[in-house]
N, C-alpha and C positions, 0 to 999 in steps of 0.2 A: 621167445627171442633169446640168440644165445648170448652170453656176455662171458668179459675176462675179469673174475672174481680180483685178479693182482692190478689188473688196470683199476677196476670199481674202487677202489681203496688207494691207491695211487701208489703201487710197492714195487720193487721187484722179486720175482720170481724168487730168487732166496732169501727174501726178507725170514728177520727170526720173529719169533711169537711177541716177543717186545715191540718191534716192529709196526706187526698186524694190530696191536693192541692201542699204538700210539696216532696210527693211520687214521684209524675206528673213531679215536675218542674226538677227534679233529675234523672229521666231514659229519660224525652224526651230530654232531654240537652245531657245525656250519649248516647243515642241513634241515635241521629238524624241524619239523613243521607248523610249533609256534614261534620262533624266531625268523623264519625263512618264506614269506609267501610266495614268492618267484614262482614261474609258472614252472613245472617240472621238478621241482623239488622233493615235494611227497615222494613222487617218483625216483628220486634218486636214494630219498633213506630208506628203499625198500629195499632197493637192491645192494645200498654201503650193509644192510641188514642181513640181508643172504650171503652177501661176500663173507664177511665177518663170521656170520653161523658154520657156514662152510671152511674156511682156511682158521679159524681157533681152535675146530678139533681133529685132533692128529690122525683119524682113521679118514674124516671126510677129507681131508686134505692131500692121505697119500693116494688116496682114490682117484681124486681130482690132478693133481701132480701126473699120473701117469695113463690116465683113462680120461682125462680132459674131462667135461661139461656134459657129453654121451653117456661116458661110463658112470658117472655117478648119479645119475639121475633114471640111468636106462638100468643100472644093474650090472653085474658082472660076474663069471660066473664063480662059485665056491671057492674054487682051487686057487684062484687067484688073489684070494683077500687072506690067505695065512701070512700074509707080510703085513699086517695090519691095516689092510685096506677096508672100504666099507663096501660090502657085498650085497646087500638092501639098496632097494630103489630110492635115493632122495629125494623129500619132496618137504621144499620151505613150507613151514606154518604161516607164511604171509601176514605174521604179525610185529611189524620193527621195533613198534614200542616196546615190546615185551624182549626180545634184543636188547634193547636199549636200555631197560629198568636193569635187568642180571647184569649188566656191564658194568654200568655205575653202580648200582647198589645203595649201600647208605651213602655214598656220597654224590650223590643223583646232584647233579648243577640243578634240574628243575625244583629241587625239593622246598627251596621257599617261595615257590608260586603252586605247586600242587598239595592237595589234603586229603586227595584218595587215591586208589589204587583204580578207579578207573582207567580202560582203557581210551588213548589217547585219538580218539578219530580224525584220520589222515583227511585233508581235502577238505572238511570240513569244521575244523576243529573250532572248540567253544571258549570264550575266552578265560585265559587263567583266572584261578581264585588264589588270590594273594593272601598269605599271610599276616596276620594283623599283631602286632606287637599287644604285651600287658601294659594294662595303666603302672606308672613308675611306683614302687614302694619307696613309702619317706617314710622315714627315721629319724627324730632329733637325736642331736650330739651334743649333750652338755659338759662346756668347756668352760673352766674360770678366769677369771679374767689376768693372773697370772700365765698360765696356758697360753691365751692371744697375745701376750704381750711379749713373749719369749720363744713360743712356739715351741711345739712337739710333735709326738710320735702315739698314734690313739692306731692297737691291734682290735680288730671284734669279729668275734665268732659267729657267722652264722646258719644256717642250718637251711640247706634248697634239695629240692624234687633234682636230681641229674636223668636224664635217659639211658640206659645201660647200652652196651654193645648190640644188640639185637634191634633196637630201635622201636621197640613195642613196648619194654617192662622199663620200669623205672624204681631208682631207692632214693633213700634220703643221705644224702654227706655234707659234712660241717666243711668248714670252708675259712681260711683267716683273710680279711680284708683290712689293709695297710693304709691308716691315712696319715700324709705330713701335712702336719697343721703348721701354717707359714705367721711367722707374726704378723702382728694386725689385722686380721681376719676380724672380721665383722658380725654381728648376729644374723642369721639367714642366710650367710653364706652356703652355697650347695655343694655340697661334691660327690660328682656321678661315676658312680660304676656300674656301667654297659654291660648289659644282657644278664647280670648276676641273680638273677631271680630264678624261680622256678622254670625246668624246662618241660615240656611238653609234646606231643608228636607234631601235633596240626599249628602250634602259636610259636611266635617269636617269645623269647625272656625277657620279663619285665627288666627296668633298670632299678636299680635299686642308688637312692639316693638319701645323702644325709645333711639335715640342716644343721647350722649349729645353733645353736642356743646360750647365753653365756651366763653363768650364772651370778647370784650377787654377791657383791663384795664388801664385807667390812666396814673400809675407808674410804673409798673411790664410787664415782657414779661416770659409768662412760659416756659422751655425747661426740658421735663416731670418732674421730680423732682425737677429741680432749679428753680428760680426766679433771672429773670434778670434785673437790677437796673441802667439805664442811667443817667450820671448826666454832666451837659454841663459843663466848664470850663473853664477859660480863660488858655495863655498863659502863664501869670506871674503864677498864681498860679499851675502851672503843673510844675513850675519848681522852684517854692518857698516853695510848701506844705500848704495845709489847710486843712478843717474838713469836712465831710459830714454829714450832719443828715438824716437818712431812716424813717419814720413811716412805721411800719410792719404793717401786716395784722391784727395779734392780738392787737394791739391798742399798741406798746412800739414804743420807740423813740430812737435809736441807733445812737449814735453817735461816727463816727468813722476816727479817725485820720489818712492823709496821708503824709506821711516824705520823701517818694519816688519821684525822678523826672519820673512824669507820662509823659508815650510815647506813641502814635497812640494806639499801643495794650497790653498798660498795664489792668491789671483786679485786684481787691481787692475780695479774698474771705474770705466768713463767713461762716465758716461750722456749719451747723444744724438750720440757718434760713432760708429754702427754703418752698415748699410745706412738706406736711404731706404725709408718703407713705401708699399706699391704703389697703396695708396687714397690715400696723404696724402702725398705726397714732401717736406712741408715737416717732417712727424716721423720720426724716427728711431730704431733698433733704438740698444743699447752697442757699444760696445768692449770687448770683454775681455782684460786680459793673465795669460797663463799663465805660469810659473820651470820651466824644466827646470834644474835645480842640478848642475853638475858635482862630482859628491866627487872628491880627489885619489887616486890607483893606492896610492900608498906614503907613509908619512908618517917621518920618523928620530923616535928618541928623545926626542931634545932639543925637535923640533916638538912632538911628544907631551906634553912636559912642560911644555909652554911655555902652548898648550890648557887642559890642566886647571888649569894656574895661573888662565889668565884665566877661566875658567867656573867656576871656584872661589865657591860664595857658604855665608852661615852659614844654618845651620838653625835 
């Protein structure tokens, strides 16, 4: 059947190779046989296939330009193709995939639903084989609790398979990944970075993700928003009252007076020196302070009696 290779592509006549190139990549996509089951379809990426095979090369082109559909297919004679014409008999390979693969190349659109170089059977075609992503790589991130509190800047180096330009051989390159650590950040906090793992020909890259972890601190014991503040003490003073001095995280010095007879599970709070919250770092979890009260080993007599004198009250 004869056809107009400028029509099959939807161009005119002097369209440039840019042109033919941008036509191609827009009906064979539209067309293609696992996106397109329409009746006539197949049928049409056969022939966007020959169009395309014919008008991207310059000798079949000028052949076809001035000997039409006849000459290129029928032949012409010698003399006539010193102007760069094609003087062989044309005859399509009748296979569009294969078109279609040299066109796109590595940048094949099909390429994360196919994983071989089989050929694609028209009319028939079997359903894609998808892609399947790595399981995520985790990594803890151990952060102190200074860190979560004020937030920073954590560079790490690491080290993935890339696929080289070829799409077949692969090396290994380091890589710097940038995390901003926001105050308030929590323990188990995750942050992901997409597809940064190994690449591969046939799998999607894993993602590579980091937890955090926070580590312990000195002074402070966190309980998510608050901060919890131990301070040892004796006896006499749990029931005489003295001061405590806290150094916060932020570098102040709080000093804060106790008048109460502290008991097993008395607590002092301080509302709004705790951690930083992670949505709003301008609010703040407490401060809590906890007594651990030293009782004395042994007490004499006379200490004894000296006690119940002053705890002495009337009934």
């Amino acid at each position: 059947m004869s056809s107009d290779y400028y029509e099959t592509l939807e161009i005119n006549r002097d369209a440039k190779d840019a042109d033919i190139k941008k036509a191609y990549r827009r009906l064979a996509l539209k067309f293609h046989p696992s996106s397109n089951r329409n009746p006539g379809s197949s049928e049409k990426f056969v022939q966007l296939g020959e169009a395309y095979d014919v008008l991207s090369d310059p000798r079949k082109k000028a052949t076809y330009d001035k000997f039409g559909e006849e000459g290129l297919k029928g032949g012409i004679p010698p003399e006539f193709g010193s102007g760069g014409a094609w003087s062989s008999k044309y005859v399509y390979h009748g296979k569009p995939d294969k078109t279609f693969r040299q066109f796109f190349g590595g940048d094949n659109p099909f390429a994360d639903f196919y994983t071989n170089d089989a050929p694609m059977q028209l009319g028939s075609l079997q359903p894609a084989v998808v892609k399947t992503q790595d399981s995520p790589i985790e990594r803890d991130l151990h952060l102190s609790l200074d860190d979560l509190f004020h937030g920073c800047t954590k560079k790490i180096k690491i080290s993935r398979r890339v696929m080289n330009e070829d799409g077949n051989t692969s090396s290994i390159r380091d890589k710097i990944l940038t995390i901003a650590v926001k105050p308030g950040w929590k323990e188990g906090t995750r942050i992901i970075f997409s597809k940064e793992g190994d690449q591969g020909p046939n799998s999607i890259p894993a993602d590579i993700v980091f937890i955090v972890q926070q580590k312990s601190h000195p002074m402070f014991v966190r309980q998510q928003n608050n901060l919890i503040y131990k301070v040892k003490i004796s006896l006499e003073m749990a029931l005489t009252g003295f001061s405590v001095d806290v150094q916060t995280l932020d570098g102040r010095l709080l000093s804060i007076p106790i008048n109460d007879v502290v008991h097993p599970t008395y607590k002092k709070l301080l509302t709004g020196e705790g951690m930083p919250l992670s949505q709003d770092p301008s609010q703040r979890g407490d401060l809590i302070i906890t007594f651990d009260i030293q009782f004395p080993e042994k007490l004499s007599a006379e200490s004894k009696q000296l006690i119940k004198q002053a705890l002495a009250f009337k009934t």
